[in-house]
C-alpha positions in Angstrom: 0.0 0.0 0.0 2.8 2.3 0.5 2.2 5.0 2.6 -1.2 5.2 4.2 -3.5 8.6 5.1 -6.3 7.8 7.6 -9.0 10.3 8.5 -11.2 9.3 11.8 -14.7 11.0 12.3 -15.4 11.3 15.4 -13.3 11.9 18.7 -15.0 9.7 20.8 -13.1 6.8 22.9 -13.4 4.0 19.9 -11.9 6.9 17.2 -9.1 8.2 19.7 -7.8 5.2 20.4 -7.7 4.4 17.0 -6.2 7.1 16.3 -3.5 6.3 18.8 -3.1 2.8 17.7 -2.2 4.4 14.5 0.0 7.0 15.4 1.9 5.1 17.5 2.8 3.0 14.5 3.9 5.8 12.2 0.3 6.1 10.3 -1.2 9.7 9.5 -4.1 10.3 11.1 -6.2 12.8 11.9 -9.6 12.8 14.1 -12.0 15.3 12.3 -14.7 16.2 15.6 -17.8 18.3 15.1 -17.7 19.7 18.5 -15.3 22.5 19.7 -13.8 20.4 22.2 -13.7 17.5 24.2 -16.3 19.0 27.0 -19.0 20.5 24.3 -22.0 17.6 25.3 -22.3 15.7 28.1 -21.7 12.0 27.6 -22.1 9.7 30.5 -20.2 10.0 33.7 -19.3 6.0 35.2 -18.2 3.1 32.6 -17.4 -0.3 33.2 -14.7 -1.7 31.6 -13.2 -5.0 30.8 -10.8 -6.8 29.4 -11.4 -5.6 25.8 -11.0 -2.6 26.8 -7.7 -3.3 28.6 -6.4 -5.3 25.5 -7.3 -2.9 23.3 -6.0 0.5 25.2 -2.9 -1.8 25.8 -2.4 -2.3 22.3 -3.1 1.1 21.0 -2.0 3.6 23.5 2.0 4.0 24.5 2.8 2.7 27.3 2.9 5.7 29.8 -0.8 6.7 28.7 -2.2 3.8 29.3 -0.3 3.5 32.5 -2.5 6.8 33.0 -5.8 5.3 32.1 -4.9 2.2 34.7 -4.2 5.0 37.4 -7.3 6.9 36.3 -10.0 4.4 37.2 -11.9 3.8 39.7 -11.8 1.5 43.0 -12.7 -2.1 41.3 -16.2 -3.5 42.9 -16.6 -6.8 44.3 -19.8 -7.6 42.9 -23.1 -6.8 41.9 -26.2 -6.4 44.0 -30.1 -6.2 42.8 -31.9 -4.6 46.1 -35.9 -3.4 45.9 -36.7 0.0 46.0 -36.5 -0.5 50.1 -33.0 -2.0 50.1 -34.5 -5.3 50.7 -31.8 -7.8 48.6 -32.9 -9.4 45.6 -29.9 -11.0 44.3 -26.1 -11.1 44.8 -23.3 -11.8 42.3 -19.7 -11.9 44.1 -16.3 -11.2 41.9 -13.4 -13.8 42.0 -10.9 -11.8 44.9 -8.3 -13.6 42.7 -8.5 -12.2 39.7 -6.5 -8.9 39.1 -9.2 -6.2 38.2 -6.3 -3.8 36.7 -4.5 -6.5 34.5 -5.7 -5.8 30.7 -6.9 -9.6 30.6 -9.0 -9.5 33.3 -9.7 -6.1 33.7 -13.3 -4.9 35.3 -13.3 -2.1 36.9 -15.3 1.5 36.6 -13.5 4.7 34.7 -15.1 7.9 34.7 -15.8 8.1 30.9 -14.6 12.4 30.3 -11.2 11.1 32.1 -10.8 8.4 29.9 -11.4 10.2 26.7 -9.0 13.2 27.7 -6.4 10.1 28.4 -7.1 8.9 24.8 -6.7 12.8 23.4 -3.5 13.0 25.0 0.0 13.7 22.5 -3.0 13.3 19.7 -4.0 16.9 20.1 -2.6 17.9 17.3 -3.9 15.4 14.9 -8.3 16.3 16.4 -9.7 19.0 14.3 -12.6 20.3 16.3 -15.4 22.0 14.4 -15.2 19.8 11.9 -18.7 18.6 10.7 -18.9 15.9 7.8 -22.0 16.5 5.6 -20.9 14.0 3.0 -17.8 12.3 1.1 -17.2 11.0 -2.1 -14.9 8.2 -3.0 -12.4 8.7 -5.7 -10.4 6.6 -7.5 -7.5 6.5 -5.1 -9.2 7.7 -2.2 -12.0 9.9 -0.1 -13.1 13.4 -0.2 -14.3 14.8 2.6 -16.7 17.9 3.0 -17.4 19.5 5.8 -20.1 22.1 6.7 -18.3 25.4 6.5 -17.1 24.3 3.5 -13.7 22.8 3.6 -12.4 19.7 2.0 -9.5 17.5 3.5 -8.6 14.0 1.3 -7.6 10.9 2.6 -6.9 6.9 1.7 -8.9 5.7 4.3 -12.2 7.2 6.4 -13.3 6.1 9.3 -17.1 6.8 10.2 -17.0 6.8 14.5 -18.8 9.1 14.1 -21.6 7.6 17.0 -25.1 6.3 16.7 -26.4 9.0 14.8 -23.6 8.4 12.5 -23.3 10.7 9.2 -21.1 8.2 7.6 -23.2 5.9 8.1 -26.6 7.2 6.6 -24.3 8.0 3.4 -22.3 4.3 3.1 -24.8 2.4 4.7 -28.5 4.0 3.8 -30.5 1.2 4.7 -28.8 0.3 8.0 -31.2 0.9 10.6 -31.1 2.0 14.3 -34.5 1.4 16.1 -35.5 3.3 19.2 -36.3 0.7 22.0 -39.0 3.1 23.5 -36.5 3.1 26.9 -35.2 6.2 29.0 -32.6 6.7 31.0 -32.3 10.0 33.4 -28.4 10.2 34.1 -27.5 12.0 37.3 -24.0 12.6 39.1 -23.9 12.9 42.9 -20.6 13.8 44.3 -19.3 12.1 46.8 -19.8 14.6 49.8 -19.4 13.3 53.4 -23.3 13.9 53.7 -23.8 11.7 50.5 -21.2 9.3 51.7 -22.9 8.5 54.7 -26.2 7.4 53.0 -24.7 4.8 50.7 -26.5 1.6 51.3 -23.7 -1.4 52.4 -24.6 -3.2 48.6 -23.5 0.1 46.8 -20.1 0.0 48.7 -19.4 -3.1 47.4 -19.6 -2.7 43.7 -22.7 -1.9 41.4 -26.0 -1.8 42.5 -30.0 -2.0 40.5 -32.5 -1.1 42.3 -35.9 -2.2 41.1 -39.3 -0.2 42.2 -42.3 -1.3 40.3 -41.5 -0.7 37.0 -39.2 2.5 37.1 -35.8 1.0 37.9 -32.5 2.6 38.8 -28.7 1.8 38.3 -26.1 3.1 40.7 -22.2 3.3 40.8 -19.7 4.4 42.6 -16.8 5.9 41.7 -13.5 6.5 43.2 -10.8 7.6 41.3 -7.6 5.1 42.7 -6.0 8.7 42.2 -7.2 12.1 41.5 -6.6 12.8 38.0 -5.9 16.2 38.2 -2.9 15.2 40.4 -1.4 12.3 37.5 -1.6 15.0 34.5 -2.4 18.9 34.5 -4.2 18.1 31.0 -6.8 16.0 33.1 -10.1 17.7 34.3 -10.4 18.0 38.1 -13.2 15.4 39.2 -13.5 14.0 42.5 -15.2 10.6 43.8 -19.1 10.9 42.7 -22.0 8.5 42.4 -23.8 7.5 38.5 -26.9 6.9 39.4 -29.8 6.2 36.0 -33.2 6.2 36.8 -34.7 4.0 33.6 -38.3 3.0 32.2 -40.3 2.6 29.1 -40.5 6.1 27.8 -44.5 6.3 28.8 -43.6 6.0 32.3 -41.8 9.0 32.1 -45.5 11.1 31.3 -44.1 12.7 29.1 -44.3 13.1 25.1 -41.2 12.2 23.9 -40.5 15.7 21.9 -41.3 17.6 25.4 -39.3 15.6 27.3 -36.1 15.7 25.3 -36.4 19.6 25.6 -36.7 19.1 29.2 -34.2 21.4 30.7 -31.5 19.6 33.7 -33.3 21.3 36.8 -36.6 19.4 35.3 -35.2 16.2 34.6 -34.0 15.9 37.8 -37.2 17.2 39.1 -39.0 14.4 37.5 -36.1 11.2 38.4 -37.2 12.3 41.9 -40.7 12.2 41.4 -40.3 8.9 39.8 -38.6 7.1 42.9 -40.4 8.8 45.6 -41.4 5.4 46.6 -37.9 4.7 46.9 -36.1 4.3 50.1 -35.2 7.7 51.8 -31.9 7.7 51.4 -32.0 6.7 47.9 -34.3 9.5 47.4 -31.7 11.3 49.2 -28.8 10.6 47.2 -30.7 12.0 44.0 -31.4 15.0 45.8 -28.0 15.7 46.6 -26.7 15.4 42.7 -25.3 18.2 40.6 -28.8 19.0 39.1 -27.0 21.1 36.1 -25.4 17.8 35.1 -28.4 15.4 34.9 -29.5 14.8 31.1 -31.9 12.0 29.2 -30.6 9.5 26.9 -33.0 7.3 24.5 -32.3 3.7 24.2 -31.1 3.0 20.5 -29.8 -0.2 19.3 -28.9 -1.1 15.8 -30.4 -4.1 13.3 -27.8 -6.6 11.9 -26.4 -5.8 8.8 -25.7 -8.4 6.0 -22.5 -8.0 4.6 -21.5 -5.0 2.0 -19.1 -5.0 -0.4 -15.8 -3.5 1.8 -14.3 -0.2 -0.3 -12.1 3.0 1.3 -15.0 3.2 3.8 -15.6 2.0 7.1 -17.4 2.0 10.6 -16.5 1.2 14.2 -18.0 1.6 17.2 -21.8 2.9 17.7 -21.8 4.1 13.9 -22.2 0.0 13.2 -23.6 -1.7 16.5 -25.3 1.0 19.0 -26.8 -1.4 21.9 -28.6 -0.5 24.5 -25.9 0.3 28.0 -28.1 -3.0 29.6 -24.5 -5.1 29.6 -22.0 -2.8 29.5 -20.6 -3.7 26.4 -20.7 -0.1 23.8 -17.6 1.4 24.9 -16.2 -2.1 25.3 -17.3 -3.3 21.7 -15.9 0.5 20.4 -12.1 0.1 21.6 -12.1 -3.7 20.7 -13.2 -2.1 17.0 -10.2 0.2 17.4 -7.6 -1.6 17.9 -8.9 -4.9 15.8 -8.7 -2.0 12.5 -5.5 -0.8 13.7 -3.9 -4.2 13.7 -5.7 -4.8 10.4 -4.3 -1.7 9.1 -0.8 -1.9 10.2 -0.2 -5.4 9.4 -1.6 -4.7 5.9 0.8 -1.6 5.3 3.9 -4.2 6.3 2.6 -7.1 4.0 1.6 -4.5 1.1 -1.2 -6.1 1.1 -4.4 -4.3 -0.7 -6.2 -1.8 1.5 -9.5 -2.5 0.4 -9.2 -6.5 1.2 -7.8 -5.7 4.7 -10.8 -3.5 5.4 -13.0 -6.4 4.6 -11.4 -8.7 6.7 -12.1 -5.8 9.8 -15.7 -6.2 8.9 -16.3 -9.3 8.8 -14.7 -9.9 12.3 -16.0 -6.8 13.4 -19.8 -7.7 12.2 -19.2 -11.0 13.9 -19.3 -10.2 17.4 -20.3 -6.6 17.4 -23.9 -7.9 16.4 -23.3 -10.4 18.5 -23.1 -7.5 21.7 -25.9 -5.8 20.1 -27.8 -9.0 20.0 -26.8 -9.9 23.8 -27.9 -6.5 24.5 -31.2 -6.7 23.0 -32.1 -9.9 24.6 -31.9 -7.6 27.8 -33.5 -4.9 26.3 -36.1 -7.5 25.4 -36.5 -8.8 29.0 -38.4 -5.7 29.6 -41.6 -7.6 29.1 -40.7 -10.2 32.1 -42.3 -7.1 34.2 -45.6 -8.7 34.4 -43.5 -11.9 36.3 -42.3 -9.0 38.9 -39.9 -5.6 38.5 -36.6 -7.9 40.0 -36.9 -10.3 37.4 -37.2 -7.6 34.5 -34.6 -5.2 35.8 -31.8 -7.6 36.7 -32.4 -9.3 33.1 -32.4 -5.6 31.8 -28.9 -5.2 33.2 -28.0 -8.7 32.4 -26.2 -9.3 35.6 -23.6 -6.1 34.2 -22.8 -2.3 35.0 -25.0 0.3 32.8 -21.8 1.4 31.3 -22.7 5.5 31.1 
């Protein structure tokens, strides 16, 4: 192939790290990001991670950042607990205490998802071009044009749509790929970690990740607390200090609410309304909510994508959410993204050694890459699906929602 020219849309964690992958082997990259910077839109505060995660940001980041990301996360959990909405317990999964939660092969552990992403941005600066929106491309015989919407034009071998679930790459190389809207909510809150809010954790929510199931309005908490303070590891790094996620979740109609109202919903009324719907909940659950950082709570709708057959691979291709959105229920979206990442940066770099034909190489990415990114989304939906075991009681439809994992935003 000779030399190779990459361009990534979209700066989220499964682009950056692809873009580090990349640049750490010598390949030019550059990340092109419609918002003007990393902190434009909130999106999601706790993620768990696992080991394709740890593999991946292993693989793809040099050495000393991703010693960064491993002192960047949070204090590993030793389990997961479903309680009712009194802190009655439900159900009780413990961890192995053997297993090393910070190894990249058996990591499992919670990052703080802004943290991670600024850890992915770092010694990349320079390659992320912010205000950057792509409003089409065209591919050419020995490569893509780009266009953006104030009217530049940047060329490249190779683009990259991760560009998320409501991906513009996507709708152009992929027109009849299609993400459905599973009808759920989420309300995401952040309550830090005061002494007043430390005191009313439940014991379960100490211990690692916690559903709580109330009828059928259901909530996910997490904890997280940072092994180090970031600000302290890099000046680049965002102050945060310890907080709780917590996501109050439902069918969309619970929420009572038309859907085009309640998007518009402004943070002070969101939160308003997750505390009007667990005010059945236990007081210091309700509590907890009370005590978040109200300007930081925002909706999200459940999306998840429909298989894809497979297309003819060219000098365009997806990772990430722009493929295979899935619903948070396992945990796996973030995971699934960075295994993406650094799957087409292997692809890529071992092709570029071989000289082996960049168009073949990108199929062989896909066709892994459809393999077990529907397979997550599938996983996920069976979750998502579980909804309807409700009418059998709100434990059994929640913990199946969650499928035994962390909500990963």
């Amino acid at each position: 192939m000779g030399k190779l020219k990459v361009a990534v849309v979209g700066a989220g964690l499964g682009g950056l790290c692809l873009a580090q992958g990349l640049h750490r082997a010598g390949i030019e990259v550059t990340v092109y990001e419609r918002d003007a910077a990393l902190h434009t839109r909130p999106q999601g505060y706790r993620l768990h991670v696992d080991a394709r995660a740890g593999v991946a940001l292993r693989d793809c980041l040099p050495p000393e950042l991703f010693e960064l990301f491993l002192a960047t996360c949070g204090q590993p959990g030793r389990g997961f607990t479903v309680v009712s909405e009194r802190l009655r317990l439900l159900h009780e999964v413990r961890t192995d205490p053997a297993t090393d939660p910070y190894a990249p092969q058996t990591l499992s552990t919670s990052v703080n998802r802004q943290t991670l992403r600024e850890v992915l941005a770092g010694r990349i600066e320079h390659r992320i071009s912010y205000r950057s929106e792509l409003t089409r491309y065209q591919v050419r015989e020995a490569g893509v044009r780009l266009h953006f919407a104030d009217g530049r034009q940047a060329d490249a071998d190779l683009l990259v749509g991760a560009d998320g679930v409501n991906s513009a790459v996507r709708r152009q190389y992929l027109p009849h790929a299609r993400v459905l809207d599973t009808g759920g909510r989420c309300i995401y809150g952040r309550t830090p970690l005061t002494p007043a809010a430390d005191r009313l954790l439940p014991a379960p929510l100490r211990d690692g990740f916690m559903a709580v199931v109330g009828g059928r309005i259901g909530m996910a908490t997490g904890l997280v607390r940072f092994r180090q303070p970031p600000e302290q590891l890099a000046p680049a790094l965002s102050p945060t200090a310890d907080y709780l996620m917590w996501a109050v979740t439902g069918d969309g109609e619970l929420f009572g609410l038309p859907d085009d109202r309640l998007s518009a919903l402004p943070p002070a009324e969101l939160h308003a309304l997750a505390q009007r719907l667990t005010s059945s909940f236990h007081p210091d659950l309700r509590q907890l909510v009370a005590l978040a950082a109200v300007p930081e709570t925002f909706l999200a709708r459940i999306r998840t994508s429909e298989p894809v057959p497979a297309w003819q691979p060219s000098r365009v291709t997806l990772l990430g959410d722009a493929i295979h959105a899935m619903s948070p229920a396992r945990g796996s979206g973030a995971n699934t993204a960075l295994r993406d990442a650094a799957l087409l940066c292997r692809t890529l770099v071992a092709a570029l050694a071989e000289d082996r034909d960049l168009v073949t190489a990108v199929g062989g990415y896909e066709a892994e890459m459809r393999e077990y990114g529907f397979a997550a989304v599938a996983a996920s939906r069976e979750a998502e699906a579980a909804m309807g075991a409700r009418r059998g009681g709100p434990a059994s439809w929640l913990f199946r929602r969650l499928g035994g994992r962390a909500l990963e935003r």
